[in-house]
N, C-alpha and C positions, 0 to 999 in steps of 0.2 A: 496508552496506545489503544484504538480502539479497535475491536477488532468483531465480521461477521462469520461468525457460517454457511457458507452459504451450498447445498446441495452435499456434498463430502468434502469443499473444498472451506482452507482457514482463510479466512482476507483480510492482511492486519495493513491499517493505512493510520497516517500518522504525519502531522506537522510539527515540523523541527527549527528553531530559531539558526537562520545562518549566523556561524561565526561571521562577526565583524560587521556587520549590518543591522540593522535595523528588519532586516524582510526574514520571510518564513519561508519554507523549502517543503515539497509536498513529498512524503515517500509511499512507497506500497510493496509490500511481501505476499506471495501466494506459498500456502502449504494443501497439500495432501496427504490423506492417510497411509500407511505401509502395513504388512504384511506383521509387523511390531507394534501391538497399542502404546508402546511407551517413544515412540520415533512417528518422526514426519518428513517426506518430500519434501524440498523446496525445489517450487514448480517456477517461482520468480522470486529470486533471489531481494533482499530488501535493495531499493534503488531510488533515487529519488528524479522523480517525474514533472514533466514540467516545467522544466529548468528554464525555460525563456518566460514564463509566467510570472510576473512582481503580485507576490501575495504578503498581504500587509499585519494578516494576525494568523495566532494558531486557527481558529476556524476554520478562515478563507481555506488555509492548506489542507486540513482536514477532510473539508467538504471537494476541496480538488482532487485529495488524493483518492478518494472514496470513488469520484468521477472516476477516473485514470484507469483506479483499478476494473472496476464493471466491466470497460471495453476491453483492459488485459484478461480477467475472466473468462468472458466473449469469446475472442481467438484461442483457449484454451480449450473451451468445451468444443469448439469446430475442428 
């Protein structure tokens, strides 16, 4: 799962084989730090984005979820 740092926040994004299909499913999780080095926020819970998108390898979903997430980043920091 690959995942950024980006500013305080974690951004784990990640493409997942759908069951039953041949296609790939984009997801993205946002964490933050707490008050606890050993615990994290989850500021967006793991969810899988994009769902009208037919993405055809792990990559594609990869590189979409990585999209996804930046703009969910975005309206977090505003």
């Amino acid at each position: 799962m690959p995942i950024k740092d980006i500013d305080s926040y974690e951004v784990e994004f990640t493409g997942e084989a759908l069951e039953g299909t041949a296609q790939w499913g984009a997801y993205v999780s946002i964490l933050a730090p707490s008050a606890n080095p050993m615990h994290m926020h989850v500021l967006y819970p793991k969810k899988r984005v994009s769902a009208d998108l037919t993405l055809l390898d792990q990559q594609a979903a990869e590189a979409e979820a990585e999209r996804v997430a930046m703009t969910i980043l975005e309206k977090l920091r505003s």
